[in-house]
Every structure is written in C-alpha cells, then in structure tokens.
C-alpha positions in Angstrom: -113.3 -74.0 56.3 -110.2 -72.9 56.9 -106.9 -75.6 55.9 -104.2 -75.4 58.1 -100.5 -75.8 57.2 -97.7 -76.4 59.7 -99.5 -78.9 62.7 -96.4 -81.2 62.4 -94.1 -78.9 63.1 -95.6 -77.8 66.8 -94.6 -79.1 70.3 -97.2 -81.3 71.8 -98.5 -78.8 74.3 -99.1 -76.4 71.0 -100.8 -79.4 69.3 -102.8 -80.2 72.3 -103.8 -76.4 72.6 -104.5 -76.2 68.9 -107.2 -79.5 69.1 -108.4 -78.0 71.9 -109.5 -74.3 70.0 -110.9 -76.2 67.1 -112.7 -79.1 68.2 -114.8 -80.0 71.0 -112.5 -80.7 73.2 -111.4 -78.7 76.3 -108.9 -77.5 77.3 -109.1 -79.3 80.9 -109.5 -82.6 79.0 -106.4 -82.1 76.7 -104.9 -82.0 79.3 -105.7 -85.5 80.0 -103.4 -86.7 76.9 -100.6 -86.6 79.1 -102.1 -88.9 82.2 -100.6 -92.1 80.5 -96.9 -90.4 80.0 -94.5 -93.2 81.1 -92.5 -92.2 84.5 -89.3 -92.6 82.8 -88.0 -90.2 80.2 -86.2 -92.4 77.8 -89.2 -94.8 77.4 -91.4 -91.7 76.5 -89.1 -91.0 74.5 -89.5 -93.8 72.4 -93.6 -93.1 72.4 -92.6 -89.4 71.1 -91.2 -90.6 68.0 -93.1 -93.8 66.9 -95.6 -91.9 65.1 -96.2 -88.5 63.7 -97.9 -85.6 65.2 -97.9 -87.9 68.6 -100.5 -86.9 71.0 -100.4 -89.1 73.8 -100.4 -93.1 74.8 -103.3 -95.2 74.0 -103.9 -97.5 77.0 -105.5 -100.6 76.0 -105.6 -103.9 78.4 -103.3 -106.6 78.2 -103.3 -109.9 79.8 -102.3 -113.1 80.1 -103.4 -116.6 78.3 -102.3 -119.4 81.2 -101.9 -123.4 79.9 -101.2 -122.6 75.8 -99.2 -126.3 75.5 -98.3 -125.7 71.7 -96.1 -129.2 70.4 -95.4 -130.2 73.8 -94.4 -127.0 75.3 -96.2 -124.7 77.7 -96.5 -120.7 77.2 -98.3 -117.5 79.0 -99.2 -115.7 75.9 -99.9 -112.3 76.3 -103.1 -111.2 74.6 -103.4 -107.0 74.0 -107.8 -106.4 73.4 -110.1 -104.2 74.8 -113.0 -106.8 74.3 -114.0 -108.1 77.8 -114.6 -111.8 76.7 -111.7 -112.9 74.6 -108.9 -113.6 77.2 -111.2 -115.8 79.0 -112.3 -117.4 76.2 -109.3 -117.8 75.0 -107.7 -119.5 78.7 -110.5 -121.5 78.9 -110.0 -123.4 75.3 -106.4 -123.2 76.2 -106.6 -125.2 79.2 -109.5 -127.7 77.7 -107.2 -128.6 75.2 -103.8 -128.8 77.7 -105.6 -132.2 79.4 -106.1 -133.5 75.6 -102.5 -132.9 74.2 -102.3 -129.3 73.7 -102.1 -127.7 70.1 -100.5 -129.8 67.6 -98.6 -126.7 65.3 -96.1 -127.3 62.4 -94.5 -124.4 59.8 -95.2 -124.8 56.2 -93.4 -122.5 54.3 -92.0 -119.1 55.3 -91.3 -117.5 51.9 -92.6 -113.7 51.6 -92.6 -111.8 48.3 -92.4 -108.4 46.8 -93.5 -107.2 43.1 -91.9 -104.8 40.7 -95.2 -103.9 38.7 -93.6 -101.9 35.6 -94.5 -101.4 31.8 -92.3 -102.1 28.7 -93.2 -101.7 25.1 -90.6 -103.9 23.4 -91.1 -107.1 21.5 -92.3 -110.0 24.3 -90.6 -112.5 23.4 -87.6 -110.3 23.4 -88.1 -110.1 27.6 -89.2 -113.6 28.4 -86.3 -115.5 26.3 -84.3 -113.2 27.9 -85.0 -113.0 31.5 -82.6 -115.8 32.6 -79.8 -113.2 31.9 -82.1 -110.2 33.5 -82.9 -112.1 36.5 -79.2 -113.1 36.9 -78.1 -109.1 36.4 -81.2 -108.1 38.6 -79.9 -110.5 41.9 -76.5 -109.3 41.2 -77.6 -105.7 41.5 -78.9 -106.6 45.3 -75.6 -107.8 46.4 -75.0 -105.3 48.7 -78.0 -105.1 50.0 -78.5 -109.1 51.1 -75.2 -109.8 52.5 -76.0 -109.5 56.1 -79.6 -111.0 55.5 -78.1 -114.0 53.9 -75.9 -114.3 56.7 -78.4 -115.0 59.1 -80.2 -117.9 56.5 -82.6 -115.4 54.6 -82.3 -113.7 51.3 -83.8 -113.4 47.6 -85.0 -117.2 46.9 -86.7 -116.8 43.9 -87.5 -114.2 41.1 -90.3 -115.2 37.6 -91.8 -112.6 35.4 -95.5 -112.7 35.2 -96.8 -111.4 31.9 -100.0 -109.5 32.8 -100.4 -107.9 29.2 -103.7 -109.3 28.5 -105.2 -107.4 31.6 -103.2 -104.0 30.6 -101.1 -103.2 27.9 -97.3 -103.4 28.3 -97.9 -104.6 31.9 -95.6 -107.0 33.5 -94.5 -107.6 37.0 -91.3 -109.3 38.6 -92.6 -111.5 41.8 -89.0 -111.7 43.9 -89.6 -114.6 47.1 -87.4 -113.7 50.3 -86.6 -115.5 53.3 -86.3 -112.8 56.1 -85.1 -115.5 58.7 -86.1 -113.5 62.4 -87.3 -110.2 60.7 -90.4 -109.2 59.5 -88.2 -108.2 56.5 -90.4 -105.3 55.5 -87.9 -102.8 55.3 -85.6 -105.2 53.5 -88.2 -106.6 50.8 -88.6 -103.2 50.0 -85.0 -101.9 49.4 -84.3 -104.7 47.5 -87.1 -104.4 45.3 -86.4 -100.5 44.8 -83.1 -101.6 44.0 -84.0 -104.1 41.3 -86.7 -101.1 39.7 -83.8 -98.9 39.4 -81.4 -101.8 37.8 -84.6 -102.6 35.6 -84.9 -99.5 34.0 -81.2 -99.2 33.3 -80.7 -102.4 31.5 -79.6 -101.9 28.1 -81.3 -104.9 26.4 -84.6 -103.4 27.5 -83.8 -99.7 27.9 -83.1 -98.1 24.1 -84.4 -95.5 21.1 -87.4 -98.2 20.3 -87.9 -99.5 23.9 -88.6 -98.4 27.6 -89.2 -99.9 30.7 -91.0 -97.8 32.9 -91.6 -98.5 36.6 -95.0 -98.2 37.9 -93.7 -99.3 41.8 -91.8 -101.6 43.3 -93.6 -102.7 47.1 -93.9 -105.7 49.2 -96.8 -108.1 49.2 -98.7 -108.6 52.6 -100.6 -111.5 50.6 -98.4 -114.3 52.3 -99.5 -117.8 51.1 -95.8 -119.1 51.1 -95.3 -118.2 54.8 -98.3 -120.9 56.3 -98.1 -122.2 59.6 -101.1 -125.2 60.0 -102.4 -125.6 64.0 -104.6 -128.5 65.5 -106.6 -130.1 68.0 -107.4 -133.6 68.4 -108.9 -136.3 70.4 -111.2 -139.6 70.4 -114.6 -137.6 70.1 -116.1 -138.9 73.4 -113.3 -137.2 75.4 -115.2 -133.6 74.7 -117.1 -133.1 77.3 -117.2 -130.7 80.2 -117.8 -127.2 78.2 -120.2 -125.4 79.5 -121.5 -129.0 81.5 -122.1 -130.0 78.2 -123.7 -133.6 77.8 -120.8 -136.3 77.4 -121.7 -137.5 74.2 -120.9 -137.5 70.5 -123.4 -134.6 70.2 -121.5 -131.7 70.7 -118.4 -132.9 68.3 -121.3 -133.4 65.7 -122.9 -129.7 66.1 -119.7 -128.1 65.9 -118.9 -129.5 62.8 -121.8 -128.9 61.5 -120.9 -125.3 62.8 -118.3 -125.0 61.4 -119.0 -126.5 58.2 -122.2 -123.5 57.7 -118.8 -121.3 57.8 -117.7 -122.7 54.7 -121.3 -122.2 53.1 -122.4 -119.0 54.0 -120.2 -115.4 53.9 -122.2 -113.9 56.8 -121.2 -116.5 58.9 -118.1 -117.1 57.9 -117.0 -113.5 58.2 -117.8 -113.6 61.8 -116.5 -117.6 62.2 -112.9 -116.2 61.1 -113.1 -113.0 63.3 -113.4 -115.3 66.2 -110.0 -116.5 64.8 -108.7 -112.6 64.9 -109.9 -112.2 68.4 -106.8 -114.1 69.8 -103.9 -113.9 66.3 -104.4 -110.0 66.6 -104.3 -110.2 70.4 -100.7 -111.8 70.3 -99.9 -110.0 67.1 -100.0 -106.9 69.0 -99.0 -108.1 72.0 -95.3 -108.9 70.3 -95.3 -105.8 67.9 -96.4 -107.5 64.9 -98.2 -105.8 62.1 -101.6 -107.4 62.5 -103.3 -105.3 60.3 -101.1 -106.7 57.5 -101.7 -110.8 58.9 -105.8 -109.8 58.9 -105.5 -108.6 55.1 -103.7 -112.1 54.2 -105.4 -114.3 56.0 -108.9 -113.0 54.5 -107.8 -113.2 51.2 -106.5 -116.5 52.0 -110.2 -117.4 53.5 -111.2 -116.0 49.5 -108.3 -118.3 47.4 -110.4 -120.3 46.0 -113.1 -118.1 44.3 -115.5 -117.5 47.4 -114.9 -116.5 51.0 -114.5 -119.0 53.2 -114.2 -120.5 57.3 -110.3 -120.7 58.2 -110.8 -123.6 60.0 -111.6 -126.8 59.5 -113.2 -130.2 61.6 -112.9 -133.9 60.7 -114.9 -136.4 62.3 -113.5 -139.9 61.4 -113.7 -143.3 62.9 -114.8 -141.5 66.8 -111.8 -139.4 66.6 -112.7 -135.0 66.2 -110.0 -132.9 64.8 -109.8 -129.2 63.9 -107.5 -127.5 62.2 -106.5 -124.1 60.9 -103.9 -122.9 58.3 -103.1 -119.0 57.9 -100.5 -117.1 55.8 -98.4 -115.2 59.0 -95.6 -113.2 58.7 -94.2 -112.4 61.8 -90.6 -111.1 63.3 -89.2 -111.2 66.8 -86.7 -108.7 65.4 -87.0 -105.1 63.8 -90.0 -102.8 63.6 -91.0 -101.7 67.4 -90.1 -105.2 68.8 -86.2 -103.9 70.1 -87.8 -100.8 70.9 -91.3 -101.0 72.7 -90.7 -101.8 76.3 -93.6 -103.8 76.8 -93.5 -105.6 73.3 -89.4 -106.6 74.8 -91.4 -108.2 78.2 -93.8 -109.8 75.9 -91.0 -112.2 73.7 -89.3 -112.8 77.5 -92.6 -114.1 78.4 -93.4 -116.4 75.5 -89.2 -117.5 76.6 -87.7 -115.1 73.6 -89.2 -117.4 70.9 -87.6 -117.6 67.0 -90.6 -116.5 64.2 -91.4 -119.9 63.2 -92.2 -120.4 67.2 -94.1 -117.2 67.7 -96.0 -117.9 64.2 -96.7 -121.5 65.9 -98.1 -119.7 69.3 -100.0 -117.0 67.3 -102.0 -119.9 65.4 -102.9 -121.2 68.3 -104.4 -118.7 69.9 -106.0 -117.9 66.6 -107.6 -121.8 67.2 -108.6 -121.6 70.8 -110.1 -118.5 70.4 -112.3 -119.7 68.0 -113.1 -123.0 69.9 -114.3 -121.4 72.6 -116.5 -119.2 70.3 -117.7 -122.1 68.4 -117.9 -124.2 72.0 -120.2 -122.1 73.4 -122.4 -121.2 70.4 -123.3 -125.0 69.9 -124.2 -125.6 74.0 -125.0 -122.2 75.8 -124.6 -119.5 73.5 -122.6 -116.7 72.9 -124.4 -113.9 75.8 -123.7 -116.1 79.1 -120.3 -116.0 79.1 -119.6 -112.6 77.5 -122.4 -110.7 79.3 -121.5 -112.0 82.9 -117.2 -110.6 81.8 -118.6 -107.6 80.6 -120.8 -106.4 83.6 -118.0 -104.5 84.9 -117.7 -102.7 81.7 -121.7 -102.0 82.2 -121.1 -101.0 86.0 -118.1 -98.6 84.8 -120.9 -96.8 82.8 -123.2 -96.4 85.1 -120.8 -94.8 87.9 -121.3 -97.5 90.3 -120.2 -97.5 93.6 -117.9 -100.3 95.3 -121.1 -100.7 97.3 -123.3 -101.2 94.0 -121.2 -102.9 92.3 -121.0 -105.4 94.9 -124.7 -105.2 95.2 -125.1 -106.1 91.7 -122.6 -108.8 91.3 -124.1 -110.7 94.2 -127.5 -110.2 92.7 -126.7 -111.7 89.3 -124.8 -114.4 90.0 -126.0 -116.9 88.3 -128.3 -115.4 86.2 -128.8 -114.4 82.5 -127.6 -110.5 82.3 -128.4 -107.4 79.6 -127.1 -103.6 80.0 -131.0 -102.5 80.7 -131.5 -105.8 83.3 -128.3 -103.7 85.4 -129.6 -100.5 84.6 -133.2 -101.4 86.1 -131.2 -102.9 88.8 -128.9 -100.0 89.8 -131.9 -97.4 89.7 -133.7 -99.5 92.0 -130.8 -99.3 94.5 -130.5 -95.8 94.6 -134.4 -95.0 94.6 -134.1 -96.9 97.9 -131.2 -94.4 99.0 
C-alpha cells in the first residue's frame, strides 16, 4: 500500500482521473461527477470552495411541507431527505393539526456556551477567591472581539469556574454563556474563547516560578440546554379522528400515549421514537444551512439528562383534553456559515418569509413534532409499511428499470393493496415474461 501525498493540491479533473486509476471507478463514470455542475459559473463557484478536495454536487431531494400553522402563522417549510416517506408524513400531520390550532411553539432560553478546559497547579483557593478579578480581566480581554456582536443584542453573558480536580488533577474549566442574537455564533464562541486561553495563561496572579496555567483547549459546546425551544399540539381528545379512518373515539389518544410513554421506558424504542423527531428537525436543519449534525448530538444527550436515554416528546391526557409536547436544545442561525452563501439555502429563509433564529428554531420544532406524530399516528392504527411502502414504490420501480408502460402497469395494479420490493419484483417479471 502505497500513501500518497499531494491529492489536495490537484485540479478536479486530476483528482477525478486519480480516483478513477485507483479505485473501482471508471473513467466514463468519473465523468459523471460533473453532471450536477450548476449552469452558472459564480454559483459553482461557491460549490468549488465549500469543502476540501471538492469532487462534485451531491443531489439530494428537497421539497415542500404545505399547512405548518406554527403560533398562528402559516409556513411552506422546505424539508431536504432522501427518505421517500417523511415529507408526506410530515404534510399530512401538518395539515391534521392546521384544522386543530396548529403548533403552539414558544423559546425558552437561547444561551450557548464554550469551555476553556486548562490545568493549573497553584493553591485552589488561591483561583476561586480570586476569580471575580480573573473573570473581570478575562471579559475585558474580549473587548474587541464582541463589539459588533453586542451591537446586535448578543455577547458574553456569563462566565463560572468549574473545579473538575477530583476527576483529574489540576483540571479546571471556564464555562463562558453567549448570546449570538441571528448567528449560529460558532465562529465567534470560538475566537472569544481562544482569546480568553491566551489572556489565561498570561495572568500574573496565576502565571509565576511556583505556578502555571496550562491550556488544554479552548472550543465551543454543541451540548445546548440553555438554547430550548418547547412545541405543542393540543385539543379535546375526541376531536382526533380521521388518521388513517381511524375510529372516532378516545382509543387512539389512549394508544398513543401509551406509545409514547414505552419511549420513555425502553432505549430501543426510544432511539427510534426520537429519530422520528430527526426525520423532519434535520430536514429543515439542512434545508436552511444549519449544522444538524451538531442539533442531533444535543438533542440526544438531552434525551440522556437525566441518567438514562429517553423519548423527546411527551403526551398528557387530562380531563378529555390530549396534548403533546416536545422540548429540544437548538441552535440555529439565519446568518453566517453557508446561509449568505448557498443559493438554495438563500430561497429556503425567503420561503419560510426570511424568519429571525428564535422563529426558524420555533418552525424547526415543529417539524421535529409532526414528523413524529405522523410516525407515532400510524404505528398505533395501520402501521408503519402502508404508507411508506405505497411512497416508496417508485424508488422500487427505479431499481428495477421499469418502463413508463410498467410502471403504470404496476401502479394501477397495487392500488390499494399492501406492497413489498419482492411482491413488485414478482409483479414486474410477470409482465415482461408475457412480452
């Protein structure tokens, strides 16, 4: 095996050629990178240097979520998935819930923090009777830095030292709380916090002949339980009826809290319970150019807060009246990263009618909750395969090269029936043994 130095420094068409000699790949298909190239040159251009050693554009579906009334006010959101089922899931729950009030949605907190993790072997109590006049010498330091921010309402909020000594020697952290107002602030969280390392290990009543600090790193935290936003659906419990023709009485409401309450019980199910969540917050997420890797890493160690993992959601069932509700830790921006950049991700935000963050993190939730009611919805009345195996036939037909003729064939055939890959497969051979 031979390591090879000097990859990023090629074109693309010497990249392309250079996958092509050492992988399986032809050359005819490398060619194929460049079928999703956008027509215009500057937007491209923008693809070109997003990430390192860019190949090509990665087309994955987007479409729209109709009848999203969130506090009042209707939205289109804009789901980005390659999973057949979700934005029809996702439209149907919204529209259910637009005749019963829509999604109730309200901000809890938007606070976001960094850590400076760093050692010092002085005398404790030398650092923590101290740190009123270190924290004050630390903020100064950042001046600079959070002028503009704290222009626009954001800023350093907050700063404590955490003694961690009795988990590893010397060890203590500074946890630093922002307010990044429109931003996702990651870039920001992190200069600061670089900024007060440096300061740290400068300051003289910690920095001398007996005593050192020294910095370990100084990063942001995506674990975001001071930036909650809280979603919900409510109505008298005989008013859900109708999904999937279920029967109009207080049946349903009780089997999906019971449902959702095995969620809270059991991992298994409630790892898959909270991906039903993800199906539609990481649909929008990417939609708008959010970082919904970093929401997914929050939100489940959110789900695990209190000891064990847990359901994100959950359903009350008092005096005839259902209501379910979800609360996740979201950080979102509508400026910075790719959103000023990405041409699609700047037609998203005009579609969702150029919302703040504490609106998009408000949208986001509740597509995060009708994606899961629909989920839960059809679990607890027809099950899961009806719906999602009649929305994914076409995927199945794409992979058996079916003709318009077949496919139409097929589609006509089904209809109405219950569907598997082999029950299309069987079907499709049979057509063409006849030909």
């Amino acid at each position: 095996m031979k390591i090879f130095s000097g990859f990023s420094k090629m074109d693309r068409g010497l990249k392309l050629d250079f996958i092509a000699g050492n992988s399986h790949l032809k050359d005819a298909d490398a060619l194929h990178f460049r079928d999703y190239d956008s027509p215009d040159g500057e937007t491209q251009q923008v693809f070109d240097g997003m990430i390192e050693n860019y190949l090509g554009n990665f087309p994955i579906p987007m479409g729209i979520v109709p009848n999203m009334l969130v506090n009042g006010e209707l939205f289109m959101v804009p789901f980005v998935t390659e999973e057949s089922s979700v934005v029809a899931a996702a439209s149907k729950a919204a529209k259910y819930w637009a005749h019963r009030g829509g999604f109730k949605a309200r901000i809890v907190s938007t606070t976001r923090k960094g850590q400076v993790h760093f050692t010092w072997n002085g005398p404790k109590e030398l650092i923590v009777d101290g740190f009123p006049e270190i924290k004050r010498q630390l903020l100064f330091s950042t001046t600079e830095l959070t002028f503009r921010m704290r222009r626009r309402g954001g800023g350093i909020t907050d700063m404590a030292l955490l003694d961690m000594t009795s988990g590893l020697p010397d060890y203590f952290q500074l946890d630093v709380s922002f307010e990044t107002a429109e931003a996702m602030g990651a870039n920001f969280i992190n200069s600061c916090l670089e900024r007060i390392a440096s300061t740290l290990s400068t300051l003289v009543q910690l920095n001398n002949s007996d005593f050192q600090v020294e910095i370990i790193m100084a990063i942001l935290s995506n674990y975001t339980p001071g930036s909650l936003v809280h979603c919900k659906v409510e109505c008298p419990a005989e008013l859900l009826t109708g999904w999937n023709n279920a029967a109009p009485d207080e049946n349903f409401a009780l089997k999906f809290k019971q449902a959702v309450d095995i969620a809270s019980l059991d991992v298994s199910r409630a790892v898959t319970h909270n991906k039903g969540i993800f199906n539609g917050v990481d649909a929008a997420l990417l939609a708008t150019g959010n970082d919904w890797r970093a929401a997914e890493a929050a939100c489940h160690a959110y789900a695990a807060r209190n000891g064990k993992y847990k359901g994100l959601t959950s359903v009350s069932l008092e005096n005839h009246r259902f209501s379910y509700d979800l609360e996740l830790p979201l950080a979102v921006g509508t400026v910075g990263g790719i959103t000023n950049i990405h041409p699609v991700v700047k037609n998203v935000h005009k579609i969702l009618k150029d919302p703040d963050a504490r609106k998009l993190m408000m949208i986001v939730a509740a597509s995060g909750l009708a994606s899961n009611f629909a989920a839960i919805a059809s679990l607890v009345t027809t099950g899961i395969q009806e719906g999602h195996m009649k929305l994914h036939l076409s995927n199945i037909l794409n992979q058996l090269n079916a003709s318009a003729v077949e496919n139409e064939m097929t589609i006509s055939h089904f209809t109405g029936k219950k569907i598997s890959y082999s029950t299309i497969e069987d079907f499709i051979r049979q057509i063409r043994n006849k030909q």
